[in-house]
C-alpha positions as CSV (number, residue, x, y, z in Angstrom):
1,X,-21.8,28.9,37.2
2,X,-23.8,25.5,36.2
3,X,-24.4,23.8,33.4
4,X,-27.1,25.5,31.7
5,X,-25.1,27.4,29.0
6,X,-27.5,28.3,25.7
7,X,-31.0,28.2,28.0
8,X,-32.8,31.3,27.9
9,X,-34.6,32.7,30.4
10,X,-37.3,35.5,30.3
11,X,-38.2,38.0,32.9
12,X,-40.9,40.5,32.6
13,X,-40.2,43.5,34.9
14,X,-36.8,43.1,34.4
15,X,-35.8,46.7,35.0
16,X,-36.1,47.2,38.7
17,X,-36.9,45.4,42.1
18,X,-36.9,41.6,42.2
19,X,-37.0,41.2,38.8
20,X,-33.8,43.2,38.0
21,X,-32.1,40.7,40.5
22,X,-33.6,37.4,39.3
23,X,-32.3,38.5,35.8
24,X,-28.9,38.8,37.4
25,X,-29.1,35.4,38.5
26,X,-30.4,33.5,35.7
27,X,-27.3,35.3,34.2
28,X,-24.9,34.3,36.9
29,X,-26.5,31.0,36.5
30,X,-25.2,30.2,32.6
31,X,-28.3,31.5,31.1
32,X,-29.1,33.8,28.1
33,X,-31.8,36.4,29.0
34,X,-34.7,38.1,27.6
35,X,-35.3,41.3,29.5
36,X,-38.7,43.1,29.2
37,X,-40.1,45.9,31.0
38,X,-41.2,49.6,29.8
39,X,-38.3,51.3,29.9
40,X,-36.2,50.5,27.6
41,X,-32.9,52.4,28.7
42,X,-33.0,50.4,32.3
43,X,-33.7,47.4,30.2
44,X,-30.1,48.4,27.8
45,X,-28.0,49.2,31.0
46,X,-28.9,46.0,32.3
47,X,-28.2,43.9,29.6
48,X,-25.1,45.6,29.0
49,X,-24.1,44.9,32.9
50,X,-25.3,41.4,32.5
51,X,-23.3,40.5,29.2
52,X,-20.1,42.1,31.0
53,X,-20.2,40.5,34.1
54,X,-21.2,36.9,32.9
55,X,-20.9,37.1,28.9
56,X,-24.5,36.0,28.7
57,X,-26.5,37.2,25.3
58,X,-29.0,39.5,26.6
59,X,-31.8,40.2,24.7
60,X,-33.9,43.5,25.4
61,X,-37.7,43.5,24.5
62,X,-39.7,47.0,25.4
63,X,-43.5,46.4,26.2
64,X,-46.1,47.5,28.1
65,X,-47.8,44.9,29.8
66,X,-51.3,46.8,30.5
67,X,-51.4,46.1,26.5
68,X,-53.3,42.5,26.0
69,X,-51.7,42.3,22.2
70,X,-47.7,42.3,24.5
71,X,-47.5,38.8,25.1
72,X,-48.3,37.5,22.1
73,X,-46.3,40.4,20.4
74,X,-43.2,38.8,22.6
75,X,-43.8,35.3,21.7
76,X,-43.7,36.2,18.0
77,X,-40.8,38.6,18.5
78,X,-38.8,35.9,19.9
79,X,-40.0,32.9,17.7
80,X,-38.6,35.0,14.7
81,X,-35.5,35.6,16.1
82,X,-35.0,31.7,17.0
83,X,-34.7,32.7,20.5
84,X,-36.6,29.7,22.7
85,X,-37.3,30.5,26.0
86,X,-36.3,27.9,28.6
87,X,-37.4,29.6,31.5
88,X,-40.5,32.0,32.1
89,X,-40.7,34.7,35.1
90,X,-43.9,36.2,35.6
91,X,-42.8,39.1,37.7
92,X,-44.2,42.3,36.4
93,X,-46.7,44.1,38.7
94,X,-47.8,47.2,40.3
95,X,-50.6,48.1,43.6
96,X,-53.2,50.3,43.0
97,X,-53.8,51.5,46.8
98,X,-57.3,53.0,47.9
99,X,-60.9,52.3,48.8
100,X,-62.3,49.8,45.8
101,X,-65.8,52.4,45.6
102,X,-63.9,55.4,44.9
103,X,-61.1,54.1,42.7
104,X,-60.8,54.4,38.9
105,X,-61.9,51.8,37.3
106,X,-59.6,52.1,34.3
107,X,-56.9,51.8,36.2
108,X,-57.9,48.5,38.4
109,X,-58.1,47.2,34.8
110,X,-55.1,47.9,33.5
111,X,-53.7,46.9,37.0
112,X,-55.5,43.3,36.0
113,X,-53.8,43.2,32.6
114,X,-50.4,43.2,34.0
115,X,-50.9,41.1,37.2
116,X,-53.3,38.3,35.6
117,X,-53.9,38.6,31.7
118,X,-50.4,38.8,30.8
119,X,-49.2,35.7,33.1
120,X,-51.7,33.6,31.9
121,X,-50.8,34.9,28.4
122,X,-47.2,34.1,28.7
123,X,-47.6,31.2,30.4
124,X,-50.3,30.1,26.9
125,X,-47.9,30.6,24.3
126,X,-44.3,29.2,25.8
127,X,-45.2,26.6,27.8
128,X,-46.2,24.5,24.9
129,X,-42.8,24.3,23.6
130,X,-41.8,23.4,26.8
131,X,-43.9,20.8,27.1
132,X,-43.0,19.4,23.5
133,X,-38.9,20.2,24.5
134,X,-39.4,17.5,27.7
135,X,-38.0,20.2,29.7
136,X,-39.1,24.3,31.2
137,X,-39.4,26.7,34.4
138,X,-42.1,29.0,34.8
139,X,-41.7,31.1,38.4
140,X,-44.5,33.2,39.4
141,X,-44.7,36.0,41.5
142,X,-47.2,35.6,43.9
143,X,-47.9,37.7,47.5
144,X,-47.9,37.0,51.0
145,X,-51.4,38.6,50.0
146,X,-52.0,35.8,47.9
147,X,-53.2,34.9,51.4
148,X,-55.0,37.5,52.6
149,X,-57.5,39.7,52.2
150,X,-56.5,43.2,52.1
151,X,-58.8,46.0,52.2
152,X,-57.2,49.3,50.1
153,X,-55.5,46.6,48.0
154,X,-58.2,44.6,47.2
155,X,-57.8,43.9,43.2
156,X,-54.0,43.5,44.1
157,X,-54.3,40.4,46.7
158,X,-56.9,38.8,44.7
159,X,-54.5,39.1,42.2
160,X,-52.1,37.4,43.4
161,X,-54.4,35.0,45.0
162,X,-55.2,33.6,41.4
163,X,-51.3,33.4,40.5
164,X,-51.0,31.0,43.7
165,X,-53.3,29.3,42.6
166,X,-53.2,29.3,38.9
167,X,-49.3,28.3,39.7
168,X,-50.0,25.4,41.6
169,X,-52.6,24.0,39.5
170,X,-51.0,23.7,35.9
171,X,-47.9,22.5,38.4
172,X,-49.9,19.7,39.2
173,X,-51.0,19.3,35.1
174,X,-47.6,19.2,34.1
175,X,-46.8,16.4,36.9
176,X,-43.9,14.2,35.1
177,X,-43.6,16.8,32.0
178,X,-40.3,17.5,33.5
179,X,-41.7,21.3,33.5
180,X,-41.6,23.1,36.8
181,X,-44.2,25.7,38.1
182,X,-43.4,27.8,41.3
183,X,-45.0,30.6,43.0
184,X,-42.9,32.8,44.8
185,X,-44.6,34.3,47.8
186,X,-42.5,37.7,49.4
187,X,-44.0,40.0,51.4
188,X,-42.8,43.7,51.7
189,X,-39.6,44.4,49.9
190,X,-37.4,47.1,49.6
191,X,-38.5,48.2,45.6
192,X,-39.7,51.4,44.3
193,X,-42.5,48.8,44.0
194,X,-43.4,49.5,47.5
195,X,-42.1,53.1,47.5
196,X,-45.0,54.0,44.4
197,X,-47.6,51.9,46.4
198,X,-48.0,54.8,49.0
199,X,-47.4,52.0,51.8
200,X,-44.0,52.8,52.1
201,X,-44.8,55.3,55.6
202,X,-46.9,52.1,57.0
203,X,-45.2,50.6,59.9
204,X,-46.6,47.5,59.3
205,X,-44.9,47.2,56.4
206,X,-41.4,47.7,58.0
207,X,-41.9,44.0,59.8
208,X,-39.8,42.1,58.1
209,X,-38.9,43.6,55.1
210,X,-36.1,42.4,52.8
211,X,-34.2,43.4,49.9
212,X,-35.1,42.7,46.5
213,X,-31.7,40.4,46.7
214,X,-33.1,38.4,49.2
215,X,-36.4,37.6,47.5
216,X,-35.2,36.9,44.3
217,X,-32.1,34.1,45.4
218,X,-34.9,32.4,47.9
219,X,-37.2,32.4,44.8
220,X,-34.8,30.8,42.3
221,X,-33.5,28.1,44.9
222,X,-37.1,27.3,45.2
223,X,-37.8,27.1,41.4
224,X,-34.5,25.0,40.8
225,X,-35.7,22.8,43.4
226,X,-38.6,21.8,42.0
227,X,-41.5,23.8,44.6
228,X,-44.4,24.2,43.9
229,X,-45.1,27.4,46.1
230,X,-42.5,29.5,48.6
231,X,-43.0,32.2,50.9
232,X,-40.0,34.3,51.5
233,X,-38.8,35.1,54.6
234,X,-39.2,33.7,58.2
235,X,-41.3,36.5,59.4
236,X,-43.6,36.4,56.8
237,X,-43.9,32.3,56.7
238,X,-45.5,33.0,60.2
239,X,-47.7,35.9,59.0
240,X,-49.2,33.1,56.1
241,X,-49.2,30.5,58.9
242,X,-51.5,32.4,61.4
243,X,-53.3,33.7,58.1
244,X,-54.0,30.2,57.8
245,X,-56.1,29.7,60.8
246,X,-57.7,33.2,61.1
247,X,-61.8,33.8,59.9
248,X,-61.2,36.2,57.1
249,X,-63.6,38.3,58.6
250,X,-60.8,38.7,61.5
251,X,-58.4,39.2,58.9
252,X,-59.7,41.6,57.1
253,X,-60.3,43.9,60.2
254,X,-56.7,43.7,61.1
255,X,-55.7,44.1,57.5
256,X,-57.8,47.1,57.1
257,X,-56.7,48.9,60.4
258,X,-53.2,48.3,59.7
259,X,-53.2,50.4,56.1
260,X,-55.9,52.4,56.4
């Protein structure tokens, strides 16, 4: 355990996947935590495991993200109990998979909510204090298809295209604020994430897959050591690196063909 007893860190998503293993962390790291997802039984359990196994003070907020009033809501939640958040993870998200032209536009929207508006909103109202403190981590969940273009996932990868770059940008803002921005990059992991995606049958997607465990330790080492940007696993470092050099039009072929 290090030396960061008292600092609190808050993860959206919390209850499952990668985020339910970066709050385990952050916990087995000296931190206090403030767990918020949906479901607010998951959300107990953990905090329960988590104060057991490490005696961290784990705080449980329940909130939907898809809501644009949440992240404010939190912020003021938090603020009134005294609780100031040291560390921000934006890892809450979801796929909507299917052809853009025949997809419900309600739900793309709501999908946008929770990958982009509510980031960005989080990111608004603590980083601020951070700033003013001298001292903060925001990690953000980004994609490999942050780099790509992905037809039947197009909202998604565009998505996460603007967390990439959102996260690099204010990294670069708050240059010698002693506030660190990283954008964590996996690929396909092991989550019922990918299991409610309807991808989960796509061989494609078996190439290099890794465990939620695996994502979430490469993603804190990365944030701790000050990157601005890491993508997760060797096989998909060289799926970003060919990306890199490939016409999009190519891309978007081999994309499409893959999923479709």
């Amino acid at each position: 355990m290090t030396d960061k007893k008292m600092k609190t860190a808050l993860i959206t998503g919390a209850s499952e996947g990668i985020g339910q293993e970066l709050s385990r962390i952050f916990a087995r790291e000296g931190y206090d935590v403030v767990l918020v997802a949906r479901n607010k039984e998951k959300l107990d359990k953990l905090g329960a495991e988590l104060t057991q196994s490490y005696g961290t003070e784990a705080t449980v907020v329940s909130k939907d993200l898809s809501v644009r009033t949440a992240p404010e809501e939190i912020f003021k939640e938090l603020e009134g109990k005294g609780v100031s958040v040291h560390t921000l993870v934006n890892n809450a998200g979801y796929t909507v998979y299917g052809a853009f032209a025949e997809a419900d536009f309600a739900d793309q929207e709501k999908m946008l909510d929770v990958l982009v508006y509510a980031p960005t909103r989080l990111t608004s109202v603590f980083v601020p204090g951070m700033v003013e403190r001298g001292e903060g981590q925001i990690l953000n969940l980004a994609s490999t298809g942050s780099y790509v273009p992905c037809p039947y996932e197009a909202v998604y990868a565009a998505s996460k295209a603007y967390v990439l770059f959102f996260s690099e940008a204010i990294s670069e803002e708050l240059a010698g604020s002693n506030v660190i921005v990283t954008a964590l990059c996996p690929g396909a992991t092991r989550t019922q994430f990918f299991e409610r995606s309807s991808t989960q049958n796509f061989r494609v997607f078996e190439i290099g897959m890794m465990s939620p465990e695996q994502v979430a330790e490469i993603g804190y080492r990365a944030l701790v050591a000050g990157k601005r940007s890491v993508v997760a696993g060797i096989m998909n470092k060289a799926l970003v690196g060919s990306a890199r050099v490939t016409p999009h039009r190519l891309l978007c072929k081999l994309v499409g063909s893959a999923i479709s």
